[in-house]
N, C-alpha and C positions, 0 to 999 in steps of 0.2 A: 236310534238304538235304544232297544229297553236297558232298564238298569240290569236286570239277572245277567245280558249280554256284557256290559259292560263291566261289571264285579268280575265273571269269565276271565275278560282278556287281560284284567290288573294284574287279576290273581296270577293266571300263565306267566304274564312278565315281570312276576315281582319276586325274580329268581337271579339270581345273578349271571349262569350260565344260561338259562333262558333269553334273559333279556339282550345278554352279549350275539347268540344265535340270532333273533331277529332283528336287532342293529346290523349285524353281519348280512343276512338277507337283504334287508332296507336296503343298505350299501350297494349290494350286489345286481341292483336292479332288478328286469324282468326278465332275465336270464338266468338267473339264479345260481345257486350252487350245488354243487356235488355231495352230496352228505362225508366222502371222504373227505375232499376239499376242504368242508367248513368242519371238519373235525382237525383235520390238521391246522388251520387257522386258527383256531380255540384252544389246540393243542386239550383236546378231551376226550377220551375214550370212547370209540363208534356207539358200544351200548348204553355210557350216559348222553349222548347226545341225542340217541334214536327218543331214549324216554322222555327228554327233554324237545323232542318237536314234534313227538306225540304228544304232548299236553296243551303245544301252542299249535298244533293242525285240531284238535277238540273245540281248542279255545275259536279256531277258525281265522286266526293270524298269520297263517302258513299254508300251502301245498304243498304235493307233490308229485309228481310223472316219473315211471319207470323209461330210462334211455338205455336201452341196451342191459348191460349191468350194472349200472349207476341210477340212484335217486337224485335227481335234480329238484332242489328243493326252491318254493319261492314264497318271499314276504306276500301278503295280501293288502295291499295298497288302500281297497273299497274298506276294507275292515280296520285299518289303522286310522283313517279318516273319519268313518264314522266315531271311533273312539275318542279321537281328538274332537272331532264335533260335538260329541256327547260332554266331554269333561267342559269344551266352554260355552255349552249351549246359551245358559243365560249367562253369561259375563258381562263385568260391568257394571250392571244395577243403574246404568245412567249415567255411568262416569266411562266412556271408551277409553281414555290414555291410560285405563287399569288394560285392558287389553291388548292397546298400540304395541307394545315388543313383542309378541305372540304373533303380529301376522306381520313383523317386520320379517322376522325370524321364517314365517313361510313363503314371503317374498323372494326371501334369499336363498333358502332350499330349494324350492320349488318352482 
């Protein structure tokens, strides 16, 4: 991941209702959610929501598929990864037990 991509997807998620929506995604697996759905979830107004997953479908941490009359919206897994890969590309410096809880933590996610 270049860095312009990655300042991108900070920026998108360093919103609070943003970040809540793609935690919500995350959560929601590969099946995603409704945009009503995850507006009643967030309990947020369909049009601050829509603006809010326009900026993280830009940032390209998100899609979407029209179902019928519903936006099913879903997290972008490859793109949340690459981010995370980016932020500990060099971690460490030599010392891995600076790292060790970082991929306990994806052990047990994941």
């Amino acid at each position: 991941m270049e860095t312009k991509s990655a300042v991108a997807s900070l920026a998108a998620l360093a919103h609070e209702g943003r970040l809540a929506a793609f935690r919500l995604l995350v959560q929601a697996g590969g099946e995603g959610l409704a945009a009503g759905e995850l507006a009643r979830r967030l309990d947020m107004l369909p049009n601050t929501l829509s603006a809010n997953l326009n900026i993280l479908s830009h940032a390209g941490l998100v899609t979407s598929v029209r179902d019928g009359r519903s936006i099913i919206y879903r997290a972008q897994y490859d793109a949340m990864r690459e981010l995370l890969g980016f932020l500990v590309e060099d971690c460490c410096g030599g010392s891995p037990e600076i790292c060790a809880p970082l991929f306990k933590i994806a052990d047990v996610c994941c």
